[in-house]
Residue frames as qw, qx, qy, qz and C-alpha x, y, z in Angstrom:
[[0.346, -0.702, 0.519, -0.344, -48.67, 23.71, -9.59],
 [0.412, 0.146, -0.890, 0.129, -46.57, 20.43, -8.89],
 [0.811, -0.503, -0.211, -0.212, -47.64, 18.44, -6.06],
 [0.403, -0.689, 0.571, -0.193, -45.84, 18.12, -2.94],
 [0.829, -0.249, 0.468, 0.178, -44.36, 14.45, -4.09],
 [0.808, 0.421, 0.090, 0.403, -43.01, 15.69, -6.81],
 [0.305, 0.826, -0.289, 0.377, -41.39, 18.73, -5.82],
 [0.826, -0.445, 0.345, -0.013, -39.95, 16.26, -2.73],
 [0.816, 0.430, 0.245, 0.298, -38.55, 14.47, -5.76],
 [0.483, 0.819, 0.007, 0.311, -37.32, 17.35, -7.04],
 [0.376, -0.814, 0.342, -0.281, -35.29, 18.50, -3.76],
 [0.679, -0.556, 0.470, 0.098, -34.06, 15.65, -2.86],
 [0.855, 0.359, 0.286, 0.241, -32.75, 14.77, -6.43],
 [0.316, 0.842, -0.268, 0.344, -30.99, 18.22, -6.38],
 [0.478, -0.663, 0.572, -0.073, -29.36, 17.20, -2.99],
 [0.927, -0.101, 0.312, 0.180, -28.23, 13.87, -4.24],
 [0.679, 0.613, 0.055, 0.401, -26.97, 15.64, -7.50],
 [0.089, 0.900, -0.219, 0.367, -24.79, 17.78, -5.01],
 [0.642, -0.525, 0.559, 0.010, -23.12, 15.51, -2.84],
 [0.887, 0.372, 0.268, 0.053, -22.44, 13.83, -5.93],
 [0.532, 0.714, -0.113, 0.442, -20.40, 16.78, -7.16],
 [0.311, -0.742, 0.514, -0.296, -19.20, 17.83, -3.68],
 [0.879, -0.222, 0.419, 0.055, -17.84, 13.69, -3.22],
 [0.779, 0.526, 0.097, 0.328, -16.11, 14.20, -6.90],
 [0.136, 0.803, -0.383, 0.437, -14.27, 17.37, -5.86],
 [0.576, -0.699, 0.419, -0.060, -13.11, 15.60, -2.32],
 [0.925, 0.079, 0.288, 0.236, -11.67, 12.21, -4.47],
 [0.527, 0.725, -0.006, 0.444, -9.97, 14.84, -7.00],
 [0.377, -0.848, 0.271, -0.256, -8.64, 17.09, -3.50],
 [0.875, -0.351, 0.314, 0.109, -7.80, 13.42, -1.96],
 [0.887, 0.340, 0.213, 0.227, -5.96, 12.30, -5.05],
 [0.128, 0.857, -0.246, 0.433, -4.11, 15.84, -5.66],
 [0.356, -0.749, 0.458, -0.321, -3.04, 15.94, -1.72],
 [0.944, -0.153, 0.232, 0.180, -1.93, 11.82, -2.19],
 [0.595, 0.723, 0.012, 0.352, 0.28, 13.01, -5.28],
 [0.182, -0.885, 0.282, -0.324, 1.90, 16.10, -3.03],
 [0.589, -0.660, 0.433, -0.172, 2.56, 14.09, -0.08],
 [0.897, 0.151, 0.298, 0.290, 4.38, 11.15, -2.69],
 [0.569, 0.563, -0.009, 0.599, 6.49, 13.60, -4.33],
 [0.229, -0.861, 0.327, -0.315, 7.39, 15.88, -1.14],
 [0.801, -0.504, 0.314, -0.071, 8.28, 12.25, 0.34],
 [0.827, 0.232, 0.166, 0.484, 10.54, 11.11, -2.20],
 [0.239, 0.799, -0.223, 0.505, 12.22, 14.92, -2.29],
 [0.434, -0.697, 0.505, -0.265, 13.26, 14.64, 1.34],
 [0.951, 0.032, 0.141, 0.273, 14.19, 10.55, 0.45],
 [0.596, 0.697, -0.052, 0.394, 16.46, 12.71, -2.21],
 [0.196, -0.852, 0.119, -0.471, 17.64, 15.28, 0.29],
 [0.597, -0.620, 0.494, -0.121, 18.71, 13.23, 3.12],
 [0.923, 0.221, 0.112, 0.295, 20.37, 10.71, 0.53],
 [0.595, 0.600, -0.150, 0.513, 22.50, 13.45, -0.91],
 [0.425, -0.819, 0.322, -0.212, 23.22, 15.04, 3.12],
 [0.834, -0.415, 0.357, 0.070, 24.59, 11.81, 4.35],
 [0.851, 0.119, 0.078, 0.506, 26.69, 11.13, 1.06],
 [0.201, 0.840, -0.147, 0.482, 27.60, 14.80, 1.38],
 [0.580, -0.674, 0.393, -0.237, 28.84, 14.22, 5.15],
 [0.945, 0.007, 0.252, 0.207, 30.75, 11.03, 4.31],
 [0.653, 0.542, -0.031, 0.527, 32.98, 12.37, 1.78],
 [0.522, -0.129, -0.196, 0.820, 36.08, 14.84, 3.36],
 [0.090, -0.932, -0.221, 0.272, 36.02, 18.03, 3.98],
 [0.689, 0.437, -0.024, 0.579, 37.96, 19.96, 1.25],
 [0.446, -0.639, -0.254, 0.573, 39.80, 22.77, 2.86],
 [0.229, 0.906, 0.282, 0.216, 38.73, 26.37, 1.68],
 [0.461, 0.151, -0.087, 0.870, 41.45, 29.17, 1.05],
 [0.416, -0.475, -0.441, 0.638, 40.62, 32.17, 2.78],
 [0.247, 0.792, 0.277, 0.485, 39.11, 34.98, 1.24],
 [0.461, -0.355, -0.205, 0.787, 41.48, 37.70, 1.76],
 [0.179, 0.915, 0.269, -0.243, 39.76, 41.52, 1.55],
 [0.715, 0.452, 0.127, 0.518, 41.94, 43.45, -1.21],
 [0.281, -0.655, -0.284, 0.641, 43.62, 46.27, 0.32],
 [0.109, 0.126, 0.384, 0.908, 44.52, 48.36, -3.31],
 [0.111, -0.459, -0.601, -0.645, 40.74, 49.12, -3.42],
 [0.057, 0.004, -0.329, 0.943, 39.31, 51.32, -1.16],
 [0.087, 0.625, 0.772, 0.082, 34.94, 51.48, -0.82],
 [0.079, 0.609, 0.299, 0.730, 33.51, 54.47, -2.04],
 [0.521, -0.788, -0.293, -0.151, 31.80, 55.31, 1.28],
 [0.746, -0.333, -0.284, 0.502, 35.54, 55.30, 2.77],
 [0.222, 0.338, 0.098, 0.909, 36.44, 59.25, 1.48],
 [0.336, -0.681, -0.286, -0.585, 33.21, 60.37, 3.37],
 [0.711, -0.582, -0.390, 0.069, 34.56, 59.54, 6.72],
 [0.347, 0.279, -0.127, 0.886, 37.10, 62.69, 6.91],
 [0.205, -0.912, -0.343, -0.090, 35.06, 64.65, 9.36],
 [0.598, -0.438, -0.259, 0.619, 38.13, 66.51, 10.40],
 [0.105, 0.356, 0.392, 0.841, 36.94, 69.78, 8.20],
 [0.451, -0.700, -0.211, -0.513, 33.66, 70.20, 10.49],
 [0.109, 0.390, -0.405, 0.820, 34.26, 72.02, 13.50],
 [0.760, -0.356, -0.163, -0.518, 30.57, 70.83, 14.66],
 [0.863, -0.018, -0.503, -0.028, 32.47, 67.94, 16.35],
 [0.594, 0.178, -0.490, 0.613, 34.81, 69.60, 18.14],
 [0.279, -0.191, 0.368, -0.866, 32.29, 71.68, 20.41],
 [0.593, -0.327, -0.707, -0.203, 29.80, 68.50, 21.31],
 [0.564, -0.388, -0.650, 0.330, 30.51, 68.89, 24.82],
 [0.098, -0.149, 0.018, -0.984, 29.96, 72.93, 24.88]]
């Protein structure tokens, strides 16, 4: 059986050896979440560079998308209801 000063020892040498590894993972976290917050900050640098030279330049002026009339949607043949007779007694 150890003695109580060694298995003291022993306890507090596993706690040191775990704040050890639990202080490595926060520096590696830190270091990761510096990284992010440098490269999110230079995308939005990017971003609001290219808005403003996008707002400077004219406005080009956009032809008008006109709907084709030759073409007809498929769904448009289904709106004949004048075959059902069901409509014409609603208010019976």
């Amino acid at each position: 059986m150890d003695s109580y000063p060694a298995r003291v020892a022993a306890i507090v040498n596993g706690a040191h050896e775990r704040v050890a590894n639990l202080a490595s993972e926060l520096r590696d976290e830190e270091e990761c979440y510096r990284e992010a917050t440098i490269r999110d900050s230079e995308d939005l640098e990017q971003s609001l560079k290219r808005a403003s030279e996008h707002q400077d330049q004219p406005e080009q002026p956009q032809e008008p998308v006109r709907p084709n009339r030759d073409s007809s949607p498929s769904w448009d043949d289904d709106d004949d209801f004048s075959d059902n007779t069901w409509l014409e007694n609603v208010d019976d």
